[in-house]
TIDODREN-974093 format. One record per residue (C-alpha): residue number from 0; residue in three letters; y, x, z. Coordinates in nm, 4 decimals, always signed. Layout:
N
<seq: NUM	type: ALA	v: Y	u: X	w: Z>;
...
// end
This chain:
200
<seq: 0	type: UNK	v: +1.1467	u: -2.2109	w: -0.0786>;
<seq: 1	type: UNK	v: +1.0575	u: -2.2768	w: -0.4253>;
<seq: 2	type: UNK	v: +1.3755	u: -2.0183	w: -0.5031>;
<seq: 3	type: UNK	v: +1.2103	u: -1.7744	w: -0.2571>;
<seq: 4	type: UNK	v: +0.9149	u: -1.7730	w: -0.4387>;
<seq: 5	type: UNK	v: +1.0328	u: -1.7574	w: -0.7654>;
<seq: 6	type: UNK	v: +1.2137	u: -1.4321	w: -0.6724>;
<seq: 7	type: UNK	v: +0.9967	u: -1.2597	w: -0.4725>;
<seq: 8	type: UNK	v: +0.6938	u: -1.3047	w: -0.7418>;
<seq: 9	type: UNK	v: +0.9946	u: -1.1147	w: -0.9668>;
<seq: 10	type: UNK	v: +1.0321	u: -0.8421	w: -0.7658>;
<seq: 11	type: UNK	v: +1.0086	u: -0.4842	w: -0.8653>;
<seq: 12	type: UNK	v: +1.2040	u: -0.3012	w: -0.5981>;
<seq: 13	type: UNK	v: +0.9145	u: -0.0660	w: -0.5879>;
<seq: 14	type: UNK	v: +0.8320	u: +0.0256	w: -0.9162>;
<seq: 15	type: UNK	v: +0.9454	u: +0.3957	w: -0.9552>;
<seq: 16	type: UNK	v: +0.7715	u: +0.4481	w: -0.5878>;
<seq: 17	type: UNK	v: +0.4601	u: +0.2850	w: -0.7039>;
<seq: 18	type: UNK	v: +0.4474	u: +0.4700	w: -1.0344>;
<seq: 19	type: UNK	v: +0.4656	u: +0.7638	w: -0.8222>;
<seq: 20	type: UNK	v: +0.1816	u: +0.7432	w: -0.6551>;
<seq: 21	type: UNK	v: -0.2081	u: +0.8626	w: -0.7282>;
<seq: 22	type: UNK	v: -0.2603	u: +0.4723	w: -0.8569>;
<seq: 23	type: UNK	v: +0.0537	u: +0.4598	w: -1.0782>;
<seq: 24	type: UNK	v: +0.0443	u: +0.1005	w: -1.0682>;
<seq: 25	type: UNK	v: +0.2751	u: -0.1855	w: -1.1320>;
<seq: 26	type: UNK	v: +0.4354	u: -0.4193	w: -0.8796>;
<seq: 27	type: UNK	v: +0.2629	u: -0.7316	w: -0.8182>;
<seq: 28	type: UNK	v: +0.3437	u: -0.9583	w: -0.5451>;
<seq: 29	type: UNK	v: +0.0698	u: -1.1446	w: -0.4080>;
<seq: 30	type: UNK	v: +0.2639	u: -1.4971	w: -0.3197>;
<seq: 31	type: UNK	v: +0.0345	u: -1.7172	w: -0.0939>;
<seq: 32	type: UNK	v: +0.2278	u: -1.9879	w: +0.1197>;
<seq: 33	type: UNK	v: +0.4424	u: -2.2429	w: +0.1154>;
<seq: 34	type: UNK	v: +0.6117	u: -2.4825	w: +0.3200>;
<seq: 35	type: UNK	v: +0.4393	u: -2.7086	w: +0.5775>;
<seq: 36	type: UNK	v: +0.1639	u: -2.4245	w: +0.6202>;
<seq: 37	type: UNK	v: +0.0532	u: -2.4442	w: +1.0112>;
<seq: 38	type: UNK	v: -0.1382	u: -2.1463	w: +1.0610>;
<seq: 39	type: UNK	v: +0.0376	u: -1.8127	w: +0.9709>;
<seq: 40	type: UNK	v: -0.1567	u: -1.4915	w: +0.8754>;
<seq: 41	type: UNK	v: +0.0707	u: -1.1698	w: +0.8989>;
<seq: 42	type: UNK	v: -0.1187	u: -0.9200	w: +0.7489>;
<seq: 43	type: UNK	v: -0.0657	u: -0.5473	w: +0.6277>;
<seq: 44	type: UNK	v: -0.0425	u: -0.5202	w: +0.2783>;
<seq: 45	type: UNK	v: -0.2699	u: -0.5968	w: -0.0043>;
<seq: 46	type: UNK	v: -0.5807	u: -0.3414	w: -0.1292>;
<seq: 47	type: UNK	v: -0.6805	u: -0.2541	w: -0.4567>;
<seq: 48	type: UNK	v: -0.9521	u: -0.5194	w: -0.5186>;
<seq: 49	type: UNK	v: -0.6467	u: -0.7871	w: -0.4001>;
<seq: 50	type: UNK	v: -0.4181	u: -0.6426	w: -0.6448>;
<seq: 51	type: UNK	v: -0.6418	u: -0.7170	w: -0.9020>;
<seq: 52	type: UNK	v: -0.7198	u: -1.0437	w: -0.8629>;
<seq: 53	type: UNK	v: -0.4223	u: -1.1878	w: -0.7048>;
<seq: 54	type: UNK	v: -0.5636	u: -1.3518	w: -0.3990>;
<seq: 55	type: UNK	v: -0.5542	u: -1.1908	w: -0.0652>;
<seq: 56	type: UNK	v: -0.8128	u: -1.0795	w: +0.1068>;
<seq: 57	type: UNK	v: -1.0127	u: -1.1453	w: -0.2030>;
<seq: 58	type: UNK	v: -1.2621	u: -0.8444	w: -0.0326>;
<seq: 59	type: UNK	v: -1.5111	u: -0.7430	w: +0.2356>;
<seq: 60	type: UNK	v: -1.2098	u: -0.7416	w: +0.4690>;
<seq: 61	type: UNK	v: -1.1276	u: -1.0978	w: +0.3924>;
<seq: 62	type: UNK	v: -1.4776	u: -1.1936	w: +0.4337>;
<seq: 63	type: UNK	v: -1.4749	u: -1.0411	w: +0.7805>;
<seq: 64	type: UNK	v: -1.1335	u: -1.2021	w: +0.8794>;
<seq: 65	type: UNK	v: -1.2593	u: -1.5778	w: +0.7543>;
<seq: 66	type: UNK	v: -1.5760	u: -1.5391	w: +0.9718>;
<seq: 67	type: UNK	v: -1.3487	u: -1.3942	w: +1.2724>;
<seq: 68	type: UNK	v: -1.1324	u: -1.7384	w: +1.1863>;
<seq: 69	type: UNK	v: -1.4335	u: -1.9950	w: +1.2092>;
<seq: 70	type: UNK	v: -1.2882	u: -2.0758	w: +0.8154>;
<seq: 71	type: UNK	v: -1.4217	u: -2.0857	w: +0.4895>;
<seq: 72	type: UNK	v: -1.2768	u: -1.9799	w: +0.1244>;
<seq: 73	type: UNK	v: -1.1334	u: -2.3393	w: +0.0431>;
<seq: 74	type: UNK	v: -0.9907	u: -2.3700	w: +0.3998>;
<seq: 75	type: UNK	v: -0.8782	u: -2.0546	w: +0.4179>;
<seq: 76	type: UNK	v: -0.6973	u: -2.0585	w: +0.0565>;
<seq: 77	type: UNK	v: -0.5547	u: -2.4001	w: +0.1366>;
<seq: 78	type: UNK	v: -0.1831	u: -2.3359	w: +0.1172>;
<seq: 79	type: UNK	v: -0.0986	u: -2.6419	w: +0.2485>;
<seq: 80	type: UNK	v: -0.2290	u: -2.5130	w: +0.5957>;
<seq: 81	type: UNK	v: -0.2550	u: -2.1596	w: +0.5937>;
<seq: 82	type: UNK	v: +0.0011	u: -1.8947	w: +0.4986>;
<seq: 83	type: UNK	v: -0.0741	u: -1.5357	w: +0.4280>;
<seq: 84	type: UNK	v: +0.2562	u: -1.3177	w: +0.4619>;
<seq: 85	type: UNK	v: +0.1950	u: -0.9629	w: +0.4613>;
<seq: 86	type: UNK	v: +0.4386	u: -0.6667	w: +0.5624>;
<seq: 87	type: UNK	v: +0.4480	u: -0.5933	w: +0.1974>;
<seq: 88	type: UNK	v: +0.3440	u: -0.8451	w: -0.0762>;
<seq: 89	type: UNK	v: +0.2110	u: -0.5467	w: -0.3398>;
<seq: 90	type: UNK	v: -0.0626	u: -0.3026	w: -0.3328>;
<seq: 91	type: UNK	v: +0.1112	u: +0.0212	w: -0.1993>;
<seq: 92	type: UNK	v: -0.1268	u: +0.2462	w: -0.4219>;
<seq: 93	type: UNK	v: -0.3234	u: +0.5703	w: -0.3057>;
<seq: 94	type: UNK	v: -0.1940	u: +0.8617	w: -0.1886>;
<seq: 95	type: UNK	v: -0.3643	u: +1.2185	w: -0.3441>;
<seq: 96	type: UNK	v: -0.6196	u: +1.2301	w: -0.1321>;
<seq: 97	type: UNK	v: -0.7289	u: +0.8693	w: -0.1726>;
<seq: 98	type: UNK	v: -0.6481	u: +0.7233	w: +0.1514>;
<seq: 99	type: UNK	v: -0.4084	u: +0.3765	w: +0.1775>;
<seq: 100	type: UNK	v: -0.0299	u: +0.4068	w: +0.1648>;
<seq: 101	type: UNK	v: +0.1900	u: +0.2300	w: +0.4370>;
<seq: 102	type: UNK	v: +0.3597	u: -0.0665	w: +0.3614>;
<seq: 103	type: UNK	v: +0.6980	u: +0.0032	w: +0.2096>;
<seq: 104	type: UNK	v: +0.9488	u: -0.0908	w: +0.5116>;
<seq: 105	type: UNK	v: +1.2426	u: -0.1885	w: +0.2263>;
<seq: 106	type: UNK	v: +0.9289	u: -0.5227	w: +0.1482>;
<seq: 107	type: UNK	v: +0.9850	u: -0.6246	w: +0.4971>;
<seq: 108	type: UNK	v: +1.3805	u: -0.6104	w: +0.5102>;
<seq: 109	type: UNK	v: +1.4164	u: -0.7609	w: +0.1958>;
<seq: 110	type: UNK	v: +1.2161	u: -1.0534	w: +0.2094>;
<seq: 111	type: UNK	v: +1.0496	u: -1.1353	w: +0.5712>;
<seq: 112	type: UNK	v: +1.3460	u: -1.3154	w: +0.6988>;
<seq: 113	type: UNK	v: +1.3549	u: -1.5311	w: +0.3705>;
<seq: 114	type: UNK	v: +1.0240	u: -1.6475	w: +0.3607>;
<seq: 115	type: UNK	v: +0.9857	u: -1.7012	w: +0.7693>;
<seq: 116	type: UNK	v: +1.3100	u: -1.9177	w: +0.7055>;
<seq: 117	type: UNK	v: +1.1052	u: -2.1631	w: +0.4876>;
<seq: 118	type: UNK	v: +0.7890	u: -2.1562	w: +0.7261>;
<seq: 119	type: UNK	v: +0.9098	u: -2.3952	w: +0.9933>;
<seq: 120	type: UNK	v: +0.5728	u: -2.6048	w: +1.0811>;
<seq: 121	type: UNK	v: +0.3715	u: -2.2657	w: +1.1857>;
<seq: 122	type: UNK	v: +0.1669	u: -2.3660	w: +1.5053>;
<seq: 123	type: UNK	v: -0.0490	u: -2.0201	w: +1.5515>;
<seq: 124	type: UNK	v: +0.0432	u: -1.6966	w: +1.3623>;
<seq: 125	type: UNK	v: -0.2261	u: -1.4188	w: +1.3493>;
<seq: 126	type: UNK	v: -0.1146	u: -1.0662	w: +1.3613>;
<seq: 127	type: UNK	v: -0.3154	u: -0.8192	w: +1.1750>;
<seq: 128	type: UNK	v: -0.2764	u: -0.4755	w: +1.2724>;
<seq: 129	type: UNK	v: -0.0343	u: -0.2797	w: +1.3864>;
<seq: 130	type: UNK	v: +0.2645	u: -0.2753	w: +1.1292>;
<seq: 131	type: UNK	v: +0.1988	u: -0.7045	w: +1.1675>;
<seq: 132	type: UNK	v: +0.2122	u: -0.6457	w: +1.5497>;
<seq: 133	type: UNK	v: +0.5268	u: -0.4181	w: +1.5595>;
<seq: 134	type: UNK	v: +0.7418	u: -0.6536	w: +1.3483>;
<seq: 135	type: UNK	v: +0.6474	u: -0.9463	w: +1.5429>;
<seq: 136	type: UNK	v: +0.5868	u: -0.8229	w: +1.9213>;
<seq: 137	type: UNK	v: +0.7990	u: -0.4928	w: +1.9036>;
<seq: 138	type: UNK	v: +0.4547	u: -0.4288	w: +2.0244>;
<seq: 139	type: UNK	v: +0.4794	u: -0.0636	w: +2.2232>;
<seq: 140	type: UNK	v: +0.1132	u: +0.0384	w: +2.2206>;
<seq: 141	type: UNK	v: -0.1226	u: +0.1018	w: +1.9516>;
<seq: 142	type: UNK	v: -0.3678	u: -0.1595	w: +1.7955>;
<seq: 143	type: UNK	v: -0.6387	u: -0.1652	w: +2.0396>;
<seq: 144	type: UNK	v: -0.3702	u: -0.1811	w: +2.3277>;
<seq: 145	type: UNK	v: -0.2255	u: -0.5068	w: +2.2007>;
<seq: 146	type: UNK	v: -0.5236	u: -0.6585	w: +2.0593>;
<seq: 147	type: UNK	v: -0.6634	u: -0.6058	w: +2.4146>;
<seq: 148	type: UNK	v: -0.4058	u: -0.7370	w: +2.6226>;
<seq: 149	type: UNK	v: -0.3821	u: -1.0977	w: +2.3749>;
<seq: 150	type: UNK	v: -0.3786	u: -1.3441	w: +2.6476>;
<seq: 151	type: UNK	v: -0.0379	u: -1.2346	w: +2.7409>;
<seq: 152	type: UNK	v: +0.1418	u: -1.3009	w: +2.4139>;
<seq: 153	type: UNK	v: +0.1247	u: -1.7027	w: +2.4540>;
<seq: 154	type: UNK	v: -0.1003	u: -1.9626	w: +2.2911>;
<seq: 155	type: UNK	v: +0.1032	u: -1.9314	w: +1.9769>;
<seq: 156	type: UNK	v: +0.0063	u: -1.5274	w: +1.8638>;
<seq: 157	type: UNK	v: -0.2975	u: -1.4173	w: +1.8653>;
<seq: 158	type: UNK	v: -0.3254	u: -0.9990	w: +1.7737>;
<seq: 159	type: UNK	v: -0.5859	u: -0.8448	w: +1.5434>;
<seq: 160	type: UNK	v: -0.7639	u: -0.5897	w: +1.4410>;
<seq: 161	type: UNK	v: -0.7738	u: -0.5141	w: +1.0808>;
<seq: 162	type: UNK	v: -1.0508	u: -0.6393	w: +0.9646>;
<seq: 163	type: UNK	v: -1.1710	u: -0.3385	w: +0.7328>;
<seq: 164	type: UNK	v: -1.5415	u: -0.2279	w: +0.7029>;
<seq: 165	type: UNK	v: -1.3670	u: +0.1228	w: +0.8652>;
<seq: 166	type: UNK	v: -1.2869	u: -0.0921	w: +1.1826>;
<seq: 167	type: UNK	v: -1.7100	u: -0.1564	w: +1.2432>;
<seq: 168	type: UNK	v: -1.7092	u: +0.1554	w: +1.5276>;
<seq: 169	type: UNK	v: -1.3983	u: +0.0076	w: +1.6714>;
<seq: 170	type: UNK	v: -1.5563	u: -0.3410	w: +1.7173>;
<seq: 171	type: UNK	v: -1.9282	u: -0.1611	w: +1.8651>;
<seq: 172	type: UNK	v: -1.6575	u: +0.0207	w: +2.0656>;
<seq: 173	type: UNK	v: -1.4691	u: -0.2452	w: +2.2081>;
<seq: 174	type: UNK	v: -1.7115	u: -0.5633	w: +2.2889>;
<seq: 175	type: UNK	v: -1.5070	u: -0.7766	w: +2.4422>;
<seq: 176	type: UNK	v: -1.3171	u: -0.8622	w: +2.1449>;
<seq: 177	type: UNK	v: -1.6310	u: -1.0838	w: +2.0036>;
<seq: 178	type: UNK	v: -1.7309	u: -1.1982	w: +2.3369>;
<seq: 179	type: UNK	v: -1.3611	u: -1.2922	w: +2.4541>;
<seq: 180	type: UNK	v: -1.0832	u: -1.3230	w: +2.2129>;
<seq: 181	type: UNK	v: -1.3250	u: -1.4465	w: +1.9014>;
<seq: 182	type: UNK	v: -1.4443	u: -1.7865	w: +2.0681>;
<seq: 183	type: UNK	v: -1.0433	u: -1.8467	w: +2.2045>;
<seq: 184	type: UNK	v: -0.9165	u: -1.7292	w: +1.8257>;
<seq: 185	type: UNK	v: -1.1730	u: -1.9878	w: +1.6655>;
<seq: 186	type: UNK	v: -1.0823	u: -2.2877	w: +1.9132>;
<seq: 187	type: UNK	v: -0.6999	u: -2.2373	w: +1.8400>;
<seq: 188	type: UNK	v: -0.7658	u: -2.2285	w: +1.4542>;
<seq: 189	type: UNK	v: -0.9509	u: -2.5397	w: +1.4489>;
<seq: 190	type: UNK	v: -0.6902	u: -2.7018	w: +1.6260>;
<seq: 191	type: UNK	v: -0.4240	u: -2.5773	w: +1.4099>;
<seq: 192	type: UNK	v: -0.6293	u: -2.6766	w: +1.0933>;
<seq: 193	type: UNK	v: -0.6594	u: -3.0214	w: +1.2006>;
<seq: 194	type: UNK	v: -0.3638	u: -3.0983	w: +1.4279>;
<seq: 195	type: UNK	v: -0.0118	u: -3.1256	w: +1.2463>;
<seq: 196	type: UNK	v: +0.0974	u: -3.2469	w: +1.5354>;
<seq: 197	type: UNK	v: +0.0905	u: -3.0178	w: +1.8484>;
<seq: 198	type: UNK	v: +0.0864	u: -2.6795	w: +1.8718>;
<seq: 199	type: UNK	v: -0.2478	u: -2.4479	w: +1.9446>;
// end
């Protein structure tokens, strides 16, 4: 893993694409996990404010998503136990109007399957979104479709949301998710966090 790491925090496979885009930024892998983690967190790909200060969900989302979690910062930033393994590991950039550019897919092929290989105690894995949920599920439906239908994807995966401020209709929109899925999410993490034995 340590080899994994090493690379993928060298990797600039994106670098003319990046420079290309309305942020002309650099490529910089956000690298948060490491073996013996227990609770994964599959998440999109970083923002802006992330990319800038090198811890994910280092944001309003991230506030959201610990709160959704039953967590705080220094259990939620505890490598040890949590892993945070997005579809892409660097900022995308902007596009010309401003809006958030997909995850490069080439991220995922090139370095999913290395780092999952080195993740072997994961108990509960979180999918945010729907790039998260597609990789993992092969998840036919759009977000609110497999967010809503959680219960039948095992104790083991629970689907989310992204947490973004954009997402606040969504969640006045769709109530159960707080009454329902929120209370079973936060019982599951705690027992993750604190088990290393069984599984969620």
């Amino acid at each position: 893993m340590d080899d994994v790491i090493k690379d993928l925090k060298g990797c600039r496979l994106c670098a003319d694409r990046f420079a290309a885009t309305a942020t002309q930024h650099s490529p910089n892998p956000i690298v948060w996990f490491q073996p013996g983690a227990r609770l994964l967190i599959a998440s999109q790909a970083p923002g802006m404010r992330v990319h800038q200060a090198n811890t994910p969900f280092w944001d309003q989302s991230g506030k959201r998503l610990r709160d959704w979690l039953g967590l705080d910062e220094t259990a939620f930033y505890d490598r040890s136990r949590v892993a945070i393994v997005p579809m892409a590991f660097c900022f995308p950039g902007y596009n010309a109007a401003g809006s958030d550019l997909p995850p490069p897919p080439i991220c995922a092929r090139t370095w999913r399957g290395r780092v999952m290989a080195g993740l072997k105690d994961i108990k509960l894995t979180i999918l945010i979104g729907g790039y998260a949920q597609k990789y993992h599920l092969e998840a036919p439906g759009n977000v609110t479709e497999t967010v809503a239908s959680w219960r039948d994807h095992g104790p083991g995966v629970i689907p989310l949301p992204h947490p973004s401020w954009r997402n606040t209709a969504w969640l006045k929109k769709n109530s159960w998710f707080e009454r329902d899925l929120l209370p079973v999410l936060r019982a599951r993490v705690k027992k993750v966090m604190n088990d290393t034995d069984n599984a969620a």
